[in-house]
N, CA, C and O atoms as CSV, one atom per row, in Angstrom:
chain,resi,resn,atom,element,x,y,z
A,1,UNK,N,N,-37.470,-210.662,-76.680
A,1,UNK,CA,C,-36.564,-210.393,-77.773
A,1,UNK,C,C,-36.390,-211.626,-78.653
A,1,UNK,O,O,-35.424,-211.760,-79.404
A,2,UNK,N,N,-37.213,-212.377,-78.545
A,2,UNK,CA,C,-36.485,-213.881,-79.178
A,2,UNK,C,C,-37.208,-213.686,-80.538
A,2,UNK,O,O,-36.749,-214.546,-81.289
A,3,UNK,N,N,-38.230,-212.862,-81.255
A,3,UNK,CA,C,-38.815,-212.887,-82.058
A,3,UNK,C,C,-37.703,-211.650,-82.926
A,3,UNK,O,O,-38.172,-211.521,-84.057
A,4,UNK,N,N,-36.906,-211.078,-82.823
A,4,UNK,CA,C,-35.852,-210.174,-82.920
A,4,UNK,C,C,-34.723,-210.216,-83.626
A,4,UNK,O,O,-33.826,-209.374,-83.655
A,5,UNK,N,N,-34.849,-211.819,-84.523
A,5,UNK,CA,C,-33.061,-212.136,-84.684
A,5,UNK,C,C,-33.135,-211.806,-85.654
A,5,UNK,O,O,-34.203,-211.498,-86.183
A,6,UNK,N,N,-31.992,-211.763,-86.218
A,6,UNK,CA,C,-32.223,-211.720,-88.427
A,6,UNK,C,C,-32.255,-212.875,-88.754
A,6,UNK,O,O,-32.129,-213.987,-88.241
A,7,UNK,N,N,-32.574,-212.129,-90.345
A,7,UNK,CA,C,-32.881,-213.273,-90.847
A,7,UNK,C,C,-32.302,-212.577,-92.498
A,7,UNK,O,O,-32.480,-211.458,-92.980
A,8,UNK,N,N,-31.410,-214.055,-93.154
A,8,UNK,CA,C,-30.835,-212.942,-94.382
A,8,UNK,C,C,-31.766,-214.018,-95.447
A,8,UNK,O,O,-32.384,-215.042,-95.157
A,9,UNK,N,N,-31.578,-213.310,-96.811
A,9,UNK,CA,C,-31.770,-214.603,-97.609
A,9,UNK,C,C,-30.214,-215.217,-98.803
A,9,UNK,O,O,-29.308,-214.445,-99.115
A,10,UNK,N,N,-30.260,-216.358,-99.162
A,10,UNK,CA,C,-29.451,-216.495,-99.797
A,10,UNK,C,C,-29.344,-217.669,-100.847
A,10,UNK,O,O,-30.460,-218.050,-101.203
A,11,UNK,N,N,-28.032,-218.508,-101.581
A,11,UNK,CA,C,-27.635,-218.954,-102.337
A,11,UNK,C,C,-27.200,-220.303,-101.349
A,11,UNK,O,O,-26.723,-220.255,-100.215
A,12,UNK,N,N,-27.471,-221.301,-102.023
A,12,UNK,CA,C,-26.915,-222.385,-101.461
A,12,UNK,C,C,-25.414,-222.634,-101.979
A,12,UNK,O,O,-25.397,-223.132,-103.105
A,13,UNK,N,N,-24.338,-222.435,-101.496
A,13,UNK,CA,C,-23.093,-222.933,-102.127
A,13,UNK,C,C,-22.587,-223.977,-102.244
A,13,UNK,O,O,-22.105,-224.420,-103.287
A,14,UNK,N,N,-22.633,-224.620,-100.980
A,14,UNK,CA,C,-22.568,-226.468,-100.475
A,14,UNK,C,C,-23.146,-226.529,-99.603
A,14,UNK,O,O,-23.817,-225.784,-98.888
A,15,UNK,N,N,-22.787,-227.783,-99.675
A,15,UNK,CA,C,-23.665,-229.021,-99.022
A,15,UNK,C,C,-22.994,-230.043,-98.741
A,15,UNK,O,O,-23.702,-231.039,-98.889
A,16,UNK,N,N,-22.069,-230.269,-98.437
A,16,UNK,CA,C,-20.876,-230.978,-98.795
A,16,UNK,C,C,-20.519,-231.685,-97.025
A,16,UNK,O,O,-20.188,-232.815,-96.664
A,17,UNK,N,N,-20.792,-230.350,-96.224
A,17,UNK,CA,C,-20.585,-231.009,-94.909
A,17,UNK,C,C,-22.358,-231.458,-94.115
A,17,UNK,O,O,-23.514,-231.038,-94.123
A,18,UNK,N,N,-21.376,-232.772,-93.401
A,18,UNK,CA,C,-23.371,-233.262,-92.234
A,18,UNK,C,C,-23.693,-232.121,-91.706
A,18,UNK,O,O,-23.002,-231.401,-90.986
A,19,UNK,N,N,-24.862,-231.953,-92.112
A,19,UNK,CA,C,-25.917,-230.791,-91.311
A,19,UNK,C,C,-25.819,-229.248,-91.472
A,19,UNK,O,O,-26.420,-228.374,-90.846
A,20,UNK,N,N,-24.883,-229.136,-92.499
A,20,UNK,CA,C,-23.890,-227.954,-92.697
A,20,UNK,C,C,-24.233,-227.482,-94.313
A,20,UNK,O,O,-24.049,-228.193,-95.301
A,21,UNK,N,N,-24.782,-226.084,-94.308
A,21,UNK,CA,C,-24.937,-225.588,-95.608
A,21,UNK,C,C,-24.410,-224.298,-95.791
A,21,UNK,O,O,-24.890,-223.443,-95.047
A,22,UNK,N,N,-23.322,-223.839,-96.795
A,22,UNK,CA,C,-23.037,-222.784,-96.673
A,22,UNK,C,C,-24.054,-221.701,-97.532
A,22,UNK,O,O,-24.605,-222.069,-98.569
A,23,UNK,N,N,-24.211,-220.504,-97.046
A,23,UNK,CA,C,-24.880,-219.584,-98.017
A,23,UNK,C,C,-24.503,-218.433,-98.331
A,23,UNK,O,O,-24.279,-217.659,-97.400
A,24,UNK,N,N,-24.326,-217.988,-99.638
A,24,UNK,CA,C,-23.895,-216.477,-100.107
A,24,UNK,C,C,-24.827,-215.998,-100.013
A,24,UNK,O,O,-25.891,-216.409,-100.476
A,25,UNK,N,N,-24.605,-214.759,-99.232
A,25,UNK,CA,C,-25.524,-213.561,-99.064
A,25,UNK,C,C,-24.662,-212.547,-99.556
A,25,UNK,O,O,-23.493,-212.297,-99.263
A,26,UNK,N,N,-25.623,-211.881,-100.538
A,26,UNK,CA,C,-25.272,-210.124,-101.496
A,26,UNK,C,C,-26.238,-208.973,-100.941
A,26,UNK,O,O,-27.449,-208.832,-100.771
A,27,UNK,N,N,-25.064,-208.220,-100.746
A,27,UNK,CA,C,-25.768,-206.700,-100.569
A,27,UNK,C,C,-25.371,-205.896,-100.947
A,27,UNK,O,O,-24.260,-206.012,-101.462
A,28,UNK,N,N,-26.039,-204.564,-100.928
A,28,UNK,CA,C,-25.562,-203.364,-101.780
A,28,UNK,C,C,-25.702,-202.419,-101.292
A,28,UNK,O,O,-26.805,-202.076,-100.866
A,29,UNK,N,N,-24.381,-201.515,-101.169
A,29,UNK,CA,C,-24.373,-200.110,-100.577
A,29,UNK,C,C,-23.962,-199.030,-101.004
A,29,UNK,O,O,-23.144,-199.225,-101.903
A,30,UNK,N,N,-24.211,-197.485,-100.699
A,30,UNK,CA,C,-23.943,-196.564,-101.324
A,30,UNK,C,C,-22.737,-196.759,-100.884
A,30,UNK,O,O,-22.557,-197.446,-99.879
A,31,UNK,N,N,-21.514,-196.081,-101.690
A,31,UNK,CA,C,-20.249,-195.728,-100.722
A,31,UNK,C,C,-20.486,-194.560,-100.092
A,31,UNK,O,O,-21.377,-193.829,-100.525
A,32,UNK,N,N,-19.885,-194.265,-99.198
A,32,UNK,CA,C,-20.228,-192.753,-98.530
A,32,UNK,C,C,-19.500,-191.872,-99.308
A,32,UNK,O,O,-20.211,-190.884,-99.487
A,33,UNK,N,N,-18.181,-191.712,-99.988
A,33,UNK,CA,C,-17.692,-190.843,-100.190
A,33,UNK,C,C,-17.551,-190.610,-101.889
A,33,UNK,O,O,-17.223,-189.537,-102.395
A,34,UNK,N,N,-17.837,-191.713,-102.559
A,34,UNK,CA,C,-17.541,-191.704,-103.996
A,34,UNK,C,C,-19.363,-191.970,-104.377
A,34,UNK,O,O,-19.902,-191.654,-105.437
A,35,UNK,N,N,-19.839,-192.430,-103.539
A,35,UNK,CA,C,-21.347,-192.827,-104.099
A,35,UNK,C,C,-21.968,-193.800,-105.005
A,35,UNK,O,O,-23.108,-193.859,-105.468
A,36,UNK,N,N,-20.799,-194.648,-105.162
A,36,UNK,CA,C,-20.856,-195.734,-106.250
A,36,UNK,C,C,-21.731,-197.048,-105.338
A,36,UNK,O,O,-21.571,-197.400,-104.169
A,37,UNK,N,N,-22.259,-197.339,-105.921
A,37,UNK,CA,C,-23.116,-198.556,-105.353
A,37,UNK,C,C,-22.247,-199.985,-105.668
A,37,UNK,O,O,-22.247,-200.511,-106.781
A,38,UNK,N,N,-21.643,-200.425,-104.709
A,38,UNK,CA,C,-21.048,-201.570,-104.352
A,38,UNK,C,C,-21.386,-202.721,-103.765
A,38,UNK,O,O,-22.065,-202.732,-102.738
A,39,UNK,N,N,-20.950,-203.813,-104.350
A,39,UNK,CA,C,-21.977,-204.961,-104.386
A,39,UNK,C,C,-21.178,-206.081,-102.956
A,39,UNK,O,O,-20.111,-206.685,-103.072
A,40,UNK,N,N,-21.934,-206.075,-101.912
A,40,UNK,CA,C,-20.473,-207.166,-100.979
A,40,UNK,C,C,-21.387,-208.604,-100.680
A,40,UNK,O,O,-22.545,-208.700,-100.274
A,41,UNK,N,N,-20.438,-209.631,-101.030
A,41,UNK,CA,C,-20.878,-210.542,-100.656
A,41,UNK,C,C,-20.053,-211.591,-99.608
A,41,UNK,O,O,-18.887,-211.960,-99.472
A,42,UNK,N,N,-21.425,-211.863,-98.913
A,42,UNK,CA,C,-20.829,-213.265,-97.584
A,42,UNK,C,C,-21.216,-214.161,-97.154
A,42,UNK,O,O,-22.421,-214.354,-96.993
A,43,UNK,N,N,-20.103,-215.160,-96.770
A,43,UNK,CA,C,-20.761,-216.425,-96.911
A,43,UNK,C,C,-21.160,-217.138,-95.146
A,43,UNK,O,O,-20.384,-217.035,-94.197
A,44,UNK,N,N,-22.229,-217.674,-95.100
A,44,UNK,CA,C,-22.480,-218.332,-93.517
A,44,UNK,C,C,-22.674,-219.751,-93.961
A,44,UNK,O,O,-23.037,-220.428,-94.923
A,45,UNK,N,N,-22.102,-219.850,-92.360
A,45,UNK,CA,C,-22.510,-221.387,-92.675
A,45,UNK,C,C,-23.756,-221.340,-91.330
A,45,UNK,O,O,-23.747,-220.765,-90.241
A,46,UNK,N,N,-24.581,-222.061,-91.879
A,46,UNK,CA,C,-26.379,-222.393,-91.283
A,46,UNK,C,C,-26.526,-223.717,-91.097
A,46,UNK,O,O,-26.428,-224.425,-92.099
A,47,UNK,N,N,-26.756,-224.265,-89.970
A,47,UNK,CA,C,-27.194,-225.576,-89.658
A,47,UNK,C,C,-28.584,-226.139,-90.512
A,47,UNK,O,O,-29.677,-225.580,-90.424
A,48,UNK,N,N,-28.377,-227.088,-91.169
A,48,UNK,CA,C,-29.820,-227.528,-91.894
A,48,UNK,C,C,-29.953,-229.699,-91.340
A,48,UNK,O,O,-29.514,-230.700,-91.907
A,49,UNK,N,N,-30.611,-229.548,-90.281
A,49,UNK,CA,C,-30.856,-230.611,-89.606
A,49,UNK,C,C,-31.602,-231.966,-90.480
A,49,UNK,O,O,-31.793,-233.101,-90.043
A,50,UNK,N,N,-31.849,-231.568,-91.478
A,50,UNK,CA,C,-32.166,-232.942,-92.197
A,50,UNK,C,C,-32.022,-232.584,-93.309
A,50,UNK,O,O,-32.992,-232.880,-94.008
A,51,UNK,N,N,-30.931,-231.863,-94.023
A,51,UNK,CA,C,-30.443,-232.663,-95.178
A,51,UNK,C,C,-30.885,-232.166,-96.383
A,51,UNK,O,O,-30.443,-232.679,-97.411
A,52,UNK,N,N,-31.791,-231.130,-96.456
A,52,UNK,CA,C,-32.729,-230.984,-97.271
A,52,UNK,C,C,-32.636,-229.998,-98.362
A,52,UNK,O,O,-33.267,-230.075,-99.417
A,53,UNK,N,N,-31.411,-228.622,-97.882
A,53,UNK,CA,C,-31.022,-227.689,-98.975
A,53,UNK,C,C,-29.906,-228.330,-99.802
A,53,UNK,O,O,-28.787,-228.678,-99.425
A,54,UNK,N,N,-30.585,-228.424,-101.281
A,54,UNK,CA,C,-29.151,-228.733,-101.956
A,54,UNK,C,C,-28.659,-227.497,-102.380
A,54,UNK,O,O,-29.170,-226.472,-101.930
A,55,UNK,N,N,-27.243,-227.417,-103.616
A,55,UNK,CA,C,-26.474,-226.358,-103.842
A,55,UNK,C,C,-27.430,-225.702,-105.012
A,55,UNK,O,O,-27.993,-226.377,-105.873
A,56,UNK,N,N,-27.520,-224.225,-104.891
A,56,UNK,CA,C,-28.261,-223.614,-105.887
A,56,UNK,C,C,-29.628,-223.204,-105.159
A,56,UNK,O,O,-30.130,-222.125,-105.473
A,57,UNK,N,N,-30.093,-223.803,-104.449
A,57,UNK,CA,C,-30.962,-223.531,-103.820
A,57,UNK,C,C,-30.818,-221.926,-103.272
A,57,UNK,O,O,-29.751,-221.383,-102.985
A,58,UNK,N,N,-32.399,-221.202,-103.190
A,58,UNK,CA,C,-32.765,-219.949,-102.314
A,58,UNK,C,C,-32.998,-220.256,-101.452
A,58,UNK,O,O,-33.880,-221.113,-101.482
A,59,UNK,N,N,-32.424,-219.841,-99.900
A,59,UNK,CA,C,-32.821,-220.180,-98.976
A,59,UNK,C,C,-33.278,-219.060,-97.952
A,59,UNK,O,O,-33.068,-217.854,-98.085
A,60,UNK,N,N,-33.982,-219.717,-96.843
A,60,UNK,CA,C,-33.952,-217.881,-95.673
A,60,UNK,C,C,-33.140,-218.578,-94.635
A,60,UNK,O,O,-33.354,-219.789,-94.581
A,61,UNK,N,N,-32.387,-218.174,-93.917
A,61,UNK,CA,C,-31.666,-218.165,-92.860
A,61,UNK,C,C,-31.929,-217.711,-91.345
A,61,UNK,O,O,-32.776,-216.831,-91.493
A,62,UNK,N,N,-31.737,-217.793,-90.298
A,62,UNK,CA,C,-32.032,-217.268,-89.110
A,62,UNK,C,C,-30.745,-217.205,-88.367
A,62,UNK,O,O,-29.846,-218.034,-88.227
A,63,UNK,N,N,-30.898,-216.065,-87.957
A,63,UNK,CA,C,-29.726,-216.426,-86.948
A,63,UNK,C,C,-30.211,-216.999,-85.238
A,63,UNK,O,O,-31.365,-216.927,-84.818
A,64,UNK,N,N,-29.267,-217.442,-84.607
A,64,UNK,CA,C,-29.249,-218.357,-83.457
A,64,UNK,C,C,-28.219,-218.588,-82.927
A,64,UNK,O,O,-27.116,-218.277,-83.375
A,65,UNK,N,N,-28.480,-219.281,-81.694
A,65,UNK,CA,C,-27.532,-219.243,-80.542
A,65,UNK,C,C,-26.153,-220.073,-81.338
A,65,UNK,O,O,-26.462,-220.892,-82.205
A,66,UNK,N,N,-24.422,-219.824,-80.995
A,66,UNK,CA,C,-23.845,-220.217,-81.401
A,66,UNK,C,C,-23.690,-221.914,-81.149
A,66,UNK,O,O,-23.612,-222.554,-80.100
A,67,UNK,N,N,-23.682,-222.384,-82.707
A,67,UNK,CA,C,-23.719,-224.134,-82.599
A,67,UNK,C,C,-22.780,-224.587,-82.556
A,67,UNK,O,O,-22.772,-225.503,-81.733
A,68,UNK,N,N,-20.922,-224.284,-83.551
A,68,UNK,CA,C,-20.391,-225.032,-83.407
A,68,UNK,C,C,-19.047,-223.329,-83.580
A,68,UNK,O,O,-19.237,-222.137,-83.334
A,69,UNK,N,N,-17.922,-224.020,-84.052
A,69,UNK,CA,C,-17.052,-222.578,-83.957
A,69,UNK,C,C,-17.384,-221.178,-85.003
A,69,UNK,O,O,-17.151,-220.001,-84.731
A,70,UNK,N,N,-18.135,-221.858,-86.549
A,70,UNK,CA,C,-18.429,-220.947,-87.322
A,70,UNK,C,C,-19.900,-221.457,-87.554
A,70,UNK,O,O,-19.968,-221.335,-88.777
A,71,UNK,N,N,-21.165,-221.969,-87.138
A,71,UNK,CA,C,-21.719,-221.831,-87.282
A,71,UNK,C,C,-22.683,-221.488,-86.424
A,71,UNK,O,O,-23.028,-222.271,-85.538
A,72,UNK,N,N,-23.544,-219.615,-86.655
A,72,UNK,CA,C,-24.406,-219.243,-85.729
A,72,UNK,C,C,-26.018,-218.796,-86.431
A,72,UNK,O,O,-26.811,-217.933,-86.056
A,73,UNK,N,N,-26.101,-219.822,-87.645
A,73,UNK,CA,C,-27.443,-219.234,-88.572
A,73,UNK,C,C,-27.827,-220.881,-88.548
A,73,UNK,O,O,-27.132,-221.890,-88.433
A,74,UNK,N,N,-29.333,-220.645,-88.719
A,74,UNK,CA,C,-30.051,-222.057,-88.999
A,74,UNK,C,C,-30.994,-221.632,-90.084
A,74,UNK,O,O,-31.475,-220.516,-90.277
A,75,UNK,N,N,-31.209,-223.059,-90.941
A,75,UNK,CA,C,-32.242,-223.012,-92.074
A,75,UNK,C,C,-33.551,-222.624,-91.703
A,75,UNK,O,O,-34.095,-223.139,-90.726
A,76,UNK,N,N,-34.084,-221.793,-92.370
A,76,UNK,CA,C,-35.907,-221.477,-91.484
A,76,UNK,C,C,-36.445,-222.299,-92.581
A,76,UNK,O,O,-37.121,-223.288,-92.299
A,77,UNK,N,N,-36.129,-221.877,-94.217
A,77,UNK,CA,C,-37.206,-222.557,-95.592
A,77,UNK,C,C,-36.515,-222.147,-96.504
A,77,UNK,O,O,-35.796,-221.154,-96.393
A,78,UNK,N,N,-36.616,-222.819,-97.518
A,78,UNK,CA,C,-36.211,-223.043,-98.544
A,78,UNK,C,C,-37.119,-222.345,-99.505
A,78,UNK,O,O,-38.003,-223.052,-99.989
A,79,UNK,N,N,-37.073,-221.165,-99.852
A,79,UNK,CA,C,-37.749,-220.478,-100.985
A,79,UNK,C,C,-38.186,-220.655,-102.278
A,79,UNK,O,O,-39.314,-220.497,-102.745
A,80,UNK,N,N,-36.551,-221.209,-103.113
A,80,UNK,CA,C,-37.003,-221.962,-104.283
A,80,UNK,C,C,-35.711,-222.864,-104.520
A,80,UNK,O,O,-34.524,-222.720,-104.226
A,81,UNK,N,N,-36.367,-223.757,-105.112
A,81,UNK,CA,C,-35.446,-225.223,-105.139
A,81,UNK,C,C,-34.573,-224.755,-106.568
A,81,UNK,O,O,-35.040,-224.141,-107.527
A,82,UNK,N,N,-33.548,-225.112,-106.438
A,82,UNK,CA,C,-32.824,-224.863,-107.610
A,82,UNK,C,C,-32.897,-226.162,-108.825
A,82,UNK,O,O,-32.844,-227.346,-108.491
A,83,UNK,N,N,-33.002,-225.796,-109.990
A,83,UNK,CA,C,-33.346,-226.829,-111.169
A,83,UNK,C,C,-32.171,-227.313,-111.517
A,83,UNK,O,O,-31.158,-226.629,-111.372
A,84,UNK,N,N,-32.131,-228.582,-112.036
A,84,UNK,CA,C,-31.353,-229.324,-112.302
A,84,UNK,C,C,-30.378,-229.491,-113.463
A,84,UNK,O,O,-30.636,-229.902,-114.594
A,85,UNK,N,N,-29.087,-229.051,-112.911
A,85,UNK,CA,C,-27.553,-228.499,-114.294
A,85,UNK,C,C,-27.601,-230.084,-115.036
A,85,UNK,O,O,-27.793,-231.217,-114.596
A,86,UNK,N,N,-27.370,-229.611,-116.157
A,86,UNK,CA,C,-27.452,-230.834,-117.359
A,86,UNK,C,C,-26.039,-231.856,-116.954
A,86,UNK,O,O,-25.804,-232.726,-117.792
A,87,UNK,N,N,-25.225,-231.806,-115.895
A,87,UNK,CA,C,-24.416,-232.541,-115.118
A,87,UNK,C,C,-24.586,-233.503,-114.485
A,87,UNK,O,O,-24.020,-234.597,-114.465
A,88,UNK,N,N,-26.137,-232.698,-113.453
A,88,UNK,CA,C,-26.944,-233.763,-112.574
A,88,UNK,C,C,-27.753,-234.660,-113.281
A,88,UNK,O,O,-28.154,-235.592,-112.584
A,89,UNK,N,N,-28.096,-234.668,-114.385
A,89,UNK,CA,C,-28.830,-235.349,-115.236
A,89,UNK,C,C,-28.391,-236.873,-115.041
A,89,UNK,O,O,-27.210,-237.065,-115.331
A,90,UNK,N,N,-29.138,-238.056,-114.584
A,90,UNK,CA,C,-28.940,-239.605,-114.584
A,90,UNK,C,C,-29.121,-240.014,-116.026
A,90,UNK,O,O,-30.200,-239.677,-116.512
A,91,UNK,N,N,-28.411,-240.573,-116.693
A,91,UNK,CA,C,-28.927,-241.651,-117.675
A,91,UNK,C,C,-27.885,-243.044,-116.930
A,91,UNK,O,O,-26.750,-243.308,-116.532
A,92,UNK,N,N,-29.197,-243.590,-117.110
A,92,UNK,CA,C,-28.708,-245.297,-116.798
A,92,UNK,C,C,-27.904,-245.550,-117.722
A,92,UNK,O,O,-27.807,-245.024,-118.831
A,93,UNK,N,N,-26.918,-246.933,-116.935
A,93,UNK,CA,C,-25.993,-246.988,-117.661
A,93,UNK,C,C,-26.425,-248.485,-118.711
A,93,UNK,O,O,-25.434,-249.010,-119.217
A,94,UNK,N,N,-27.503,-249.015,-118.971
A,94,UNK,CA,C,-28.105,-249.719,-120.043
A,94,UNK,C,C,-28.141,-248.839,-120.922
A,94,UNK,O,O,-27.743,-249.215,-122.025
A,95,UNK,N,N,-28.530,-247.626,-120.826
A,95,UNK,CA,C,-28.818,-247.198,-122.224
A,95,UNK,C,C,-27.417,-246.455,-122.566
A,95,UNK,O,O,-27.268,-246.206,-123.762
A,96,UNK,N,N,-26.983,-246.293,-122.206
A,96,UNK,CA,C,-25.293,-246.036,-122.563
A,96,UNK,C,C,-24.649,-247.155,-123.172
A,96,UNK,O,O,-23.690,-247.077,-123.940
A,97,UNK,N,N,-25.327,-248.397,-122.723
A,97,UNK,CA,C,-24.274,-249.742,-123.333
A,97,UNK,C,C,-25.356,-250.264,-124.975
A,97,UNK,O,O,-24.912,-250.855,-125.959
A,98,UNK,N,N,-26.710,-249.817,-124.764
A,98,UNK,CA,C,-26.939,-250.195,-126.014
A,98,UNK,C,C,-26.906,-248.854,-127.036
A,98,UNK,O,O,-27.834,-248.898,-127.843
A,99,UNK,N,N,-26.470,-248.260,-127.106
A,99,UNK,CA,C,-26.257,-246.427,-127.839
A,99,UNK,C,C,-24.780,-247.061,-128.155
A,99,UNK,O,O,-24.213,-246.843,-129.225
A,100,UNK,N,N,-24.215,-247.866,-127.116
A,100,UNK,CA,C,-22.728,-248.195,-127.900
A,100,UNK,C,C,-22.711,-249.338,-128.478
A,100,UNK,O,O,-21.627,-249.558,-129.018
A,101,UNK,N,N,-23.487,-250.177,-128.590
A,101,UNK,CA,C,-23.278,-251.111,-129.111
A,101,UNK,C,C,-24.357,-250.948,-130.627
A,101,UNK,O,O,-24.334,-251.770,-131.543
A,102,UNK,N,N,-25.026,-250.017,-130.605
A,102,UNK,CA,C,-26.130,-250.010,-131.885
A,102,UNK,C,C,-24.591,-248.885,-132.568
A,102,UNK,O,O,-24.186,-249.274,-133.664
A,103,UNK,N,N,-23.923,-247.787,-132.045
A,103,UNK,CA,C,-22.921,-247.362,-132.666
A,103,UNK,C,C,-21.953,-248.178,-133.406
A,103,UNK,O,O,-21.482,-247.683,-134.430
A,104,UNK,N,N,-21.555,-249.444,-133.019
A,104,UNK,CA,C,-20.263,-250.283,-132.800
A,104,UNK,C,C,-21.190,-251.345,-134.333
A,104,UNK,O,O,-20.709,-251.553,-135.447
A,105,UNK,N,N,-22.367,-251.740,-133.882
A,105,UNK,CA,C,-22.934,-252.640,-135.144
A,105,UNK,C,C,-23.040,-251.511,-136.393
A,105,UNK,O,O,-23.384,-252.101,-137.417
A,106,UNK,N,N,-22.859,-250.142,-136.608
A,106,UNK,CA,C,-23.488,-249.329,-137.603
A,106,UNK,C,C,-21.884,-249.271,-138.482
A,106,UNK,O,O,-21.653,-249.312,-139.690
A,107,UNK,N,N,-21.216,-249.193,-137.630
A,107,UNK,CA,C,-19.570,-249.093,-138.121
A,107,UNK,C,C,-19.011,-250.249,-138.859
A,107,UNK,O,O,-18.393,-250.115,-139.915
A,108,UNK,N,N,-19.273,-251.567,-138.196
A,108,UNK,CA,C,-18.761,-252.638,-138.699
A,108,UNK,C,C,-19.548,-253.265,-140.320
A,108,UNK,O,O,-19.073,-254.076,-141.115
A,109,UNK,N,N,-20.869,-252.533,-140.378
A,109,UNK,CA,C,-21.353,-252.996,-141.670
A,109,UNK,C,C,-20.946,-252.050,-142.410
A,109,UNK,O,O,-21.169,-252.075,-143.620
């Protein structure tokens, strides 16, 4: 039976705790009695042993023996890496100090 467990896919939410990634998983069901297709979503937390899913990320999940009080899913792979919010974006902070100082010389003449 060990080849047997689930396996969901999902959303990286955080990353925030060591070794610890949470993931939204969405699904969709008929209702039984009205028939409206309803959307439920939930969140696991999945052991990821080195560090490697960031937030935004697609991931697959497994489930497994229980690790800690809420976590009983581990990372299998990372599907697709999530691209980078214009937030995460680095600009060094040299070019921030000469953008202010070519601003600061344009003003004073």
């Amino acid at each position: 039976m060990a080849g047997k467990r689930r396996e969901l896919i999902g959303k990286v939410v955080s990353n925030k705790m060591q070794k610890t990634i949470v993931v939204l998983v969405e699904s969709t069901f008929s209702h039984p009695l009205y028939k409206k297709t309803v959307k439920k979503i939930k969140k696991y937390k999945a052991h990821d042993e080195h560090q490697e899913a960031k937030e935004g990320d697609i991931v697959l999940i497994q489930e497994t023996r229980p690790l800690s009080k809420e976590k009983r899913w581990r990372l299998v792979k990372i599907l697709k890496r999530a691209e980078l919010a214009p937030s995460e974006v680095v600009v060094p902070k040299e070019e921030i100090a000469l953008e202010a100082g070519e601003n600061n010389d344009s003003a004073t003449n």
